[in-house]
C-alpha positions in Angstrom: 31.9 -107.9 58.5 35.4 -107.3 57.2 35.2 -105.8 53.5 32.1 -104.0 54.5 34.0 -100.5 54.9 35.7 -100.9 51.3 32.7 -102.1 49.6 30.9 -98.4 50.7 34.3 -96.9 49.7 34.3 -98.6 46.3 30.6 -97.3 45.4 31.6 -94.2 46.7 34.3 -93.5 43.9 32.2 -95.1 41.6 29.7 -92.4 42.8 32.4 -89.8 42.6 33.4 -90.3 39.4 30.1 -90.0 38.1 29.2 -86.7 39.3 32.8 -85.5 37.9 31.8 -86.8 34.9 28.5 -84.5 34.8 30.1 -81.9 36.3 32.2 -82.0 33.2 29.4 -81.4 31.3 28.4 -78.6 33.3 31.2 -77.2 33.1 31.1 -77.6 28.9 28.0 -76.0 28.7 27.9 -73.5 31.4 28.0 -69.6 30.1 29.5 -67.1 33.0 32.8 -67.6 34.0 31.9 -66.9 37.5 29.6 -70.2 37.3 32.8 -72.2 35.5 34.6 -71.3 37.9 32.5 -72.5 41.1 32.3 -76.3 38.8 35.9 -76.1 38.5 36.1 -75.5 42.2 33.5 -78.8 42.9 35.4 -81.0 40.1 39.1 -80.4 41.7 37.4 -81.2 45.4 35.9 -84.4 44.1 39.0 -85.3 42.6 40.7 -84.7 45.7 38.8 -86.5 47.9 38.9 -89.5 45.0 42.9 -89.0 45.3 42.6 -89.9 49.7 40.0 -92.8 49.5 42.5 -94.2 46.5 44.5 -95.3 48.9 42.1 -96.7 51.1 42.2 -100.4 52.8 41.0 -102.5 55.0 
């Protein structure tokens, strides 16, 4: 099934984004710096891994 492969890609950016997006809010809300920190950590992984399947094709 050519597409397949992109078509899991796809929903996982859409996926990705969405947890950044809460993360964000996490982030926003959360109190120690310690815990900021750690989200900030997550969010800049996420975005990075978002930044690889970018370029993605089939």
């Amino acid at each position: 099934m050519p597409g397949k492969a992109k078509q899991y890609v796809d929903q996982s950016m859409s996926s990705v984004q969405n947890t950044v997006s809460t993360l964000q809010q996490a982030l926003d809300s959360a109190e120690k710096q310690d815990n900021k920190n750690k989200i900030q950590q997550a969010i800049s992984s996420l975005n990075s891994a978002q930044q690889q399947l970018s370029g993605y094709q089939d």
